[in-house]
C-alpha positions as CSV (number, residue, x, y, z in Angstrom):
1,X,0.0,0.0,0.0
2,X,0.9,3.6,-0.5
3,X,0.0,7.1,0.8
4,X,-1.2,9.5,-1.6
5,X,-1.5,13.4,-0.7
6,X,-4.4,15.2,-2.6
7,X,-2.6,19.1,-2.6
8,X,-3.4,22.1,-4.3
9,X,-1.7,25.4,-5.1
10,X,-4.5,27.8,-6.7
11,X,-6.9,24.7,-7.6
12,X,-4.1,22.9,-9.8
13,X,-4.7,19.4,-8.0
14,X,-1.6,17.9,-7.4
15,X,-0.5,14.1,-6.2
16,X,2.3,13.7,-3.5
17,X,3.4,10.2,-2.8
18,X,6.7,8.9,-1.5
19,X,7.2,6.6,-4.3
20,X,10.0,6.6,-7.1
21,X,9.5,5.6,-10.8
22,X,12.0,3.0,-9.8
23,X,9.3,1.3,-8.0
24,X,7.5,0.5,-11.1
25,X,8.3,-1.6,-13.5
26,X,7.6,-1.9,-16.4
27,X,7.6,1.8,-17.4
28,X,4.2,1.0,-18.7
29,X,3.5,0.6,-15.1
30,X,4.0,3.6,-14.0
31,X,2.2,6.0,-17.0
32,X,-0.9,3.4,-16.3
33,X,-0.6,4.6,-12.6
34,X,0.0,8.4,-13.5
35,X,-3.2,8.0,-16.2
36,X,-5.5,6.3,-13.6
37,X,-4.9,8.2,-10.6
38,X,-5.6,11.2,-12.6
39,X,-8.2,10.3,-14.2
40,X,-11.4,12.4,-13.4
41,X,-13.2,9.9,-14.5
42,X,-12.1,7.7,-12.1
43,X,-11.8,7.3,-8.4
44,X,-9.4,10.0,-7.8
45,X,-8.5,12.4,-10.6
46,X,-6.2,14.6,-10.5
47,X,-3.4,17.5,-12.7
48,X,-0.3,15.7,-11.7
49,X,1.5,13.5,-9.2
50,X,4.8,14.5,-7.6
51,X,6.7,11.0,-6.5
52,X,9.8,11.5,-3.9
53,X,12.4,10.4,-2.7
54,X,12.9,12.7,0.8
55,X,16.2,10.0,2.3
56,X,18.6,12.0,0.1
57,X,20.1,15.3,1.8
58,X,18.4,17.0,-1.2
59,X,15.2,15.5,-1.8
60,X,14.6,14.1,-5.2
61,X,11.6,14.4,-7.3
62,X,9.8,13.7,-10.3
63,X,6.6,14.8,-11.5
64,X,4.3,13.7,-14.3
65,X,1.5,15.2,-16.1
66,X,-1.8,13.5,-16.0
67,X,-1.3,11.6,-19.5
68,X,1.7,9.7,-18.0
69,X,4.2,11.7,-19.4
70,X,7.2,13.4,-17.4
71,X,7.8,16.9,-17.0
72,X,11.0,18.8,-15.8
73,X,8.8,20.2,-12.7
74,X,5.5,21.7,-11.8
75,X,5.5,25.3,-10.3
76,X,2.2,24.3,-8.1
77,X,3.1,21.1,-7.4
78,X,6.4,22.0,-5.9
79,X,4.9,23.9,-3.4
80,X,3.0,21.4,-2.2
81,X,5.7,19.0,-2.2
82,X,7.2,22.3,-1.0
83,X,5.1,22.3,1.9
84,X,5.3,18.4,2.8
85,X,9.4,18.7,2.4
86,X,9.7,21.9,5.0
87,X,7.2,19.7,7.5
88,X,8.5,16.4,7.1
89,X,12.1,18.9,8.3
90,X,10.9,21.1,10.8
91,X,12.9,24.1,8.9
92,X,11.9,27.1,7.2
93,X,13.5,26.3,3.7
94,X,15.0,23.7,1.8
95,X,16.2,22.4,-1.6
96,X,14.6,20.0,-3.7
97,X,15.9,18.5,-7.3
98,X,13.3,18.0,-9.9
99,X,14.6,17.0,-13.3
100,X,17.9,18.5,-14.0
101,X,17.3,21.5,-11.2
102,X,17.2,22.8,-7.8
103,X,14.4,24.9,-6.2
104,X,14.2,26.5,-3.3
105,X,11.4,26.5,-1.2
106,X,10.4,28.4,2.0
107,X,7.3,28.9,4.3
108,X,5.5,31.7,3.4
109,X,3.3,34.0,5.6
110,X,-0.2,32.3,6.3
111,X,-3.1,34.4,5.1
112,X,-5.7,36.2,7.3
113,X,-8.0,33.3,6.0
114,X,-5.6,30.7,7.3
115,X,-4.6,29.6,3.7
116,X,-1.0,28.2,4.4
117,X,1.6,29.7,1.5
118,X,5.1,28.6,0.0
119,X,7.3,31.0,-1.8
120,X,8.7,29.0,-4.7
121,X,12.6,30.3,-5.9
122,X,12.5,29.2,-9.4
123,X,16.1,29.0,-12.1
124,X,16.6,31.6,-14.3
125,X,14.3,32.4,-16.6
126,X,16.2,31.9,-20.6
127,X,14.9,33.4,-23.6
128,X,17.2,32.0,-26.0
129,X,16.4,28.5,-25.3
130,X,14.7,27.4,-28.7
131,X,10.8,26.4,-28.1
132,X,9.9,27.2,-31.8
133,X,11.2,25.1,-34.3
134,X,14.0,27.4,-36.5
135,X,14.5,30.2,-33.9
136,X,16.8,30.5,-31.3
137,X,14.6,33.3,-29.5
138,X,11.1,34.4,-29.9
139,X,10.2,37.9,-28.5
140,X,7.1,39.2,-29.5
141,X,7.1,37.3,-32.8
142,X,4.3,36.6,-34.6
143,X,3.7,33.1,-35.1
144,X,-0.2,33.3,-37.8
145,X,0.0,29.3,-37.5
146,X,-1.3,29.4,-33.4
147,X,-3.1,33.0,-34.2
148,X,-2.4,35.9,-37.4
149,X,-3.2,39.1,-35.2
150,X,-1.2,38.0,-31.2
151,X,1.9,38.3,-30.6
152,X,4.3,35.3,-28.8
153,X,7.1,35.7,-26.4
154,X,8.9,32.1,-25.6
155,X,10.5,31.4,-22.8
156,X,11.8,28.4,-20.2
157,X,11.5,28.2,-16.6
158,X,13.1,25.5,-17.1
159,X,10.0,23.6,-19.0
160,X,8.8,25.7,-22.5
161,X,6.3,28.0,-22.7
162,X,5.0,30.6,-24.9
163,X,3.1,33.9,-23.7
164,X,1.0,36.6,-25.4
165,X,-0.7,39.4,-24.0
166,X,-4.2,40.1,-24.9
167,X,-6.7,42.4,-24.3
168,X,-9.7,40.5,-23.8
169,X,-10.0,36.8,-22.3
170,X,-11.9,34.3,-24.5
171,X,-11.4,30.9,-23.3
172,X,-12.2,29.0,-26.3
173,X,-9.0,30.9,-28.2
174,X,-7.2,29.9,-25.5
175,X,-7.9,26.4,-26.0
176,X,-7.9,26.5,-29.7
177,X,-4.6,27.9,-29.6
178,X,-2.9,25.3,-27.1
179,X,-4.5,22.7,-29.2
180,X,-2.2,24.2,-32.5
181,X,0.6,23.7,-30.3
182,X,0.3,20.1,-29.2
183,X,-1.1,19.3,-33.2
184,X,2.0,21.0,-34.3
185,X,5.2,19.2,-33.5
186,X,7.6,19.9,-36.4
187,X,6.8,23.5,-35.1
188,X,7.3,23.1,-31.2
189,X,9.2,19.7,-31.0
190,X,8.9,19.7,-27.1
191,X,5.8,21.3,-27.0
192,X,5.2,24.1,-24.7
193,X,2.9,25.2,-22.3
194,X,0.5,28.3,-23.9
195,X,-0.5,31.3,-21.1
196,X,-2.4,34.4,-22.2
197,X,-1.8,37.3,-20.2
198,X,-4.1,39.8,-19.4
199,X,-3.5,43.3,-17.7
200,X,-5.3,44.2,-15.0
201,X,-3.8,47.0,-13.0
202,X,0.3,47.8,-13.1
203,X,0.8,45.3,-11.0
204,X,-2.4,43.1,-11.2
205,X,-2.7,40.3,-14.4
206,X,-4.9,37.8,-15.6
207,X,-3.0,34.8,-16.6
208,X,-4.5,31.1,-17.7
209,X,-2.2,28.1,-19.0
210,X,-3.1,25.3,-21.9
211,X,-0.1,22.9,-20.2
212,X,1.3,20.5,-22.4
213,X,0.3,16.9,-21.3
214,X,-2.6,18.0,-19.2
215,X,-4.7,21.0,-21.5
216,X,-6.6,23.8,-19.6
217,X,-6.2,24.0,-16.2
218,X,-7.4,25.9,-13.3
219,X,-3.9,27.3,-13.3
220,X,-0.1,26.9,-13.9
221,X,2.6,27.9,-11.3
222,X,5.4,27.9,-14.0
223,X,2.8,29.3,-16.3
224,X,2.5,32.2,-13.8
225,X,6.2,32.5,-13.3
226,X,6.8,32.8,-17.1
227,X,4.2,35.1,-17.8
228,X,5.8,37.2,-14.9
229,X,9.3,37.1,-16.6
230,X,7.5,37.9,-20.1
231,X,5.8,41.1,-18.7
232,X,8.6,42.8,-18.4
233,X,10.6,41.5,-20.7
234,X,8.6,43.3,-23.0
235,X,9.1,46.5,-20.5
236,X,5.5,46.6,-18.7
237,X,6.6,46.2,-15.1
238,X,10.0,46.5,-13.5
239,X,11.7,43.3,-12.8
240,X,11.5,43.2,-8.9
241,X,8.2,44.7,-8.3
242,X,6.0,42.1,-6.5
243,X,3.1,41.4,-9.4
244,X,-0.5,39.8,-8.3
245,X,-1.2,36.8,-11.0
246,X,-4.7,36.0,-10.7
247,X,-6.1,33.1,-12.3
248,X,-9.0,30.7,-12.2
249,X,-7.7,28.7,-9.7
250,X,-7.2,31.6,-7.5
251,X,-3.7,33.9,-6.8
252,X,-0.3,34.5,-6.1
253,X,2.4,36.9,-5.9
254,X,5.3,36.8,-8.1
255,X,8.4,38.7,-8.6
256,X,11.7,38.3,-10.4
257,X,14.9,38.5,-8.4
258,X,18.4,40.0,-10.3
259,X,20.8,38.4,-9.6
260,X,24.3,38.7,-12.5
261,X,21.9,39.8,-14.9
262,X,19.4,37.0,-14.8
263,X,16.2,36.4,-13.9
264,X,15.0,34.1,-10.9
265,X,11.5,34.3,-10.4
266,X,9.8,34.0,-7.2
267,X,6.5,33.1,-6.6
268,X,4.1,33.0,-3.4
269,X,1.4,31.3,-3.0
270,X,-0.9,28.6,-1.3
271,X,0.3,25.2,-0.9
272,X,-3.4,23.8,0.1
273,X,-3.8,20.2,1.5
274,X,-7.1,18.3,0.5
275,X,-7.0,14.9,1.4
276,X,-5.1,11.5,2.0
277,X,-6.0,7.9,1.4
278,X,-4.4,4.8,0.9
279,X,-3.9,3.1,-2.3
280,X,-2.7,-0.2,-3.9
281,X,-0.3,1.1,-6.8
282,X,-0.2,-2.1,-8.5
283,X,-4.0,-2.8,-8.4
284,X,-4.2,1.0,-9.7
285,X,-1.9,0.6,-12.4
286,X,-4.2,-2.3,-14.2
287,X,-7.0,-0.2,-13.4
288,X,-8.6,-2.5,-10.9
289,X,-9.4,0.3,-8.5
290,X,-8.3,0.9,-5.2
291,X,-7.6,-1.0,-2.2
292,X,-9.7,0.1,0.8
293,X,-9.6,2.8,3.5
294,X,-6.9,2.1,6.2
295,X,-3.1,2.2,6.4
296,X,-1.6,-1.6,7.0
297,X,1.1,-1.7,9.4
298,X,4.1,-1.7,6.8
299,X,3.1,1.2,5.0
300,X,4.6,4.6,7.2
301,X,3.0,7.7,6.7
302,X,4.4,10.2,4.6
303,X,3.4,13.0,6.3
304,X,3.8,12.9,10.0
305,X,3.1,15.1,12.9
306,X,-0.6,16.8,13.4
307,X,-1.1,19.2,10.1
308,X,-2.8,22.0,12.3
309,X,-4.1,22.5,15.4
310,X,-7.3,23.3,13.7
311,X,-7.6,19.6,12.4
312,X,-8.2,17.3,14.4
313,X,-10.0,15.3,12.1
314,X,-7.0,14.4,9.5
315,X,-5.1,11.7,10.0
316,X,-0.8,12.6,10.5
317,X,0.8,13.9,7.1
318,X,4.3,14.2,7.1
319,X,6.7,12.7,9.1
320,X,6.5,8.7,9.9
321,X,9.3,6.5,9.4
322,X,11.4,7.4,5.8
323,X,14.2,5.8,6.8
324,X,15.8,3.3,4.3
325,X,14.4,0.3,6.0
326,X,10.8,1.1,4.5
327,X,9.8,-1.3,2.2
328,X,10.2,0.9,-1.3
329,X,7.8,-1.7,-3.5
330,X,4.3,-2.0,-1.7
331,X,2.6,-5.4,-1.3
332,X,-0.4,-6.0,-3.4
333,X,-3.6,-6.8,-1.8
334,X,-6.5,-9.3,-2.8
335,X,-9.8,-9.3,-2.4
336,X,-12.4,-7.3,-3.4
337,X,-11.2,-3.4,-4.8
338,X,-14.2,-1.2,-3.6
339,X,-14.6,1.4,-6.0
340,X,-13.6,4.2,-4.0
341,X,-10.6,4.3,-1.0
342,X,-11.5,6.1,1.9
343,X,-10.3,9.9,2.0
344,X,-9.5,11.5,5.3
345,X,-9.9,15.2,4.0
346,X,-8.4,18.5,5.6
347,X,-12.0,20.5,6.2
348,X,-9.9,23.4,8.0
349,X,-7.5,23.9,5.1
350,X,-10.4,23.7,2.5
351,X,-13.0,26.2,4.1
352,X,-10.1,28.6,4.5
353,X,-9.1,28.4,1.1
354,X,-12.6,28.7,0.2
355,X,-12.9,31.8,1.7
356,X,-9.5,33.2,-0.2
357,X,-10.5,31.7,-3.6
358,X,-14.1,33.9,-3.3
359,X,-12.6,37.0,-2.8
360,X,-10.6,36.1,-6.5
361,X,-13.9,35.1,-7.9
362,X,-15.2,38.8,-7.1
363,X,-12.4,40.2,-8.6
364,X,-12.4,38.3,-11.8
365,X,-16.0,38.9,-12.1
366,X,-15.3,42.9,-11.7
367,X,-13.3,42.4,-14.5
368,X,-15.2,40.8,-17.0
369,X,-13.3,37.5,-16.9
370,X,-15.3,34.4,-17.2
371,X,-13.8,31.0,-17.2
372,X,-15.4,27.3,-16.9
């Protein structure tokens, strides 16, 4: 059995579990696990998983997108795994290596709502990486084969994205537009995740993602973070100056430290736990279902220690034993696979969130924005 943490950072749903890809095999394994766990359709569902490895004096990570393929890392994901990292420590920052990279990640102020936050440090940002097939750079280029009248900045944070600012938000461009790039590969051989940015105030934007592997989603932390580097490379905001990025999936802060004349954005925001439950990764992975509700004695938790003193009612998240004598491969268990596991959900962390993600709603309203 394993432990999965449902997570959020501004309603992108995000998987933690202290598994490896090692601990599948085959590969096929492990994309039918990523595909079924995230599977709205299914008992779960989901925008991502982060597995980890937290033994190593710089936890390792490795995240993958809901249709089973692997990414370099997820801005909102890595504050939750952010968050479980800097609990499972009992310290106020730490490193963690996802794909090539390392991020930083502290806590972050908690919000008058009780919303718990992570500030993300991300690499710097590079506008000469090529994303379009034929050009080193892009920078506010026209690209007529995505759409004849926007403009298109790419950039990589380390993953590839491509940003335009627009003046009005119409969701089914977006999505029209995101489609273009994962139709046209012999244009954007990697793909690339597609954010349109729209101004608000000088320091207030709209921004919503099409990610590669995973389509329209309630919002993007490297999305954010590369719209944020985009604005003023194009000379709309000073580098520095703390920027609100709202989204559909709620907010955060981000700004863009100097450091030997390049980029490193930073970005606050919430880091939101939802629920846990146990599941059987093999049964999962043939699409069996899950095992039920109820940790066996050989699985440890991965969280440990009480989440808040407001909730009582969740079982312990981060801490338990991680020590190398924990069986890495869990057992599979017979018998009947009910069709949901049990959840033991964080009602403090969700109502407070709640509360946060209205006061967004209000504002995006105000401003004409409507999203599904």
């Amino acid at each position: 059995m394993a432990e999965i943490l449902n997570a959020h950072g501004s309603k992108n749903d995000i998987f933690v579990t202290p598994l490896t890809p090692a601990d599948f095999a085959p590969e096929a394994d492990l994309r039918a696990f990523v595909r079924n766990l995230c599977d709205r359709d299914g008992p779960f569902g989901g925008d991502g998983i982060y597995f980890y490895d937290a033994r190593r004096p710089v936890p390792e990570a490795w995240f993958f997108n809901p249709d089973g393929s692997a990414a370099e890392f997820c801005g909102n994901g890595m504050r939750c795994l952010g968050r479980v990292i800097l609990d499972l420590r009992g310290t106020e920052t730490a490193q963690i290596r996802s794909g090539q990279r390392d991020y930083t990640v502290r806590r972050g102020p908690t919000t008058a709502e009780g919303v718990r936050q992570v500030m993300l440090e991300h690499p710097a940002v590079d506008f000469d990486q090529p994303v379009v097939a034929g050009r080193r750079s892009a920078a506010e280029a026209s690209l007529p084969e995505l759409d004849p009248a926007l403009l298109f900045t790419a950039v990589t944070v380390p993953n590839p994205h491509l940003v335009t600012v627009i003046d009005k938000y119409v969701e089914s461009d977006l999505v029209a537009m995101g489609e273009r790039v994962a139709a046209r590969r012999d244009r954007f051989p990697a793909g690339a995740n597609l954010s349109v940015l729209l101004p608000l105030a000088p320091a207030e934007v709209f921004v919503r993602t099409y990610e590669r592997g995973a389509g329209l989603t309630a919002s993007c932390g490297s999305g954010m973070a590369a719209s944020r580097a985009v604005y003023s490379r194009i000379g709309r905001c000073d580098p520095e100056r703390d920027v609100v990025i709202r989204n559909a999936g709620g907010m955060a802060t981000v700004s863009l430290r100097v450091r030997d004349g390049q980029w490193f954005p930073v970005l606050s925001g919430n880091a939101t736990f939802v629920y846990r439950a146990d599941v059987d990764p093999a049964l999962l992975a043939r699409g069996d279902g899950t095992a039920p509700g109820g940790r066996p004695p050989s699985a440890p938790p991965i969280l440990g220690g009480n989440l808040s003193p407001q909730t009582p009612s969740a079982s312990p998240i981060l801490g338990g034993n991680l020590s190398p004598q924990t069986p890495s491969a869990p057992p599979i268990l017979g018998g009947p696979i009910p069709p949901l596991a049990d959840r033991e959900p964080y009602p403090d962390e969700i109502r407070a969130y709640s509360a946060l993600d209205q006061q967004n709603s209000e504002r995006l309203r105000a401003a004409g924005i409507e999203t599904a």
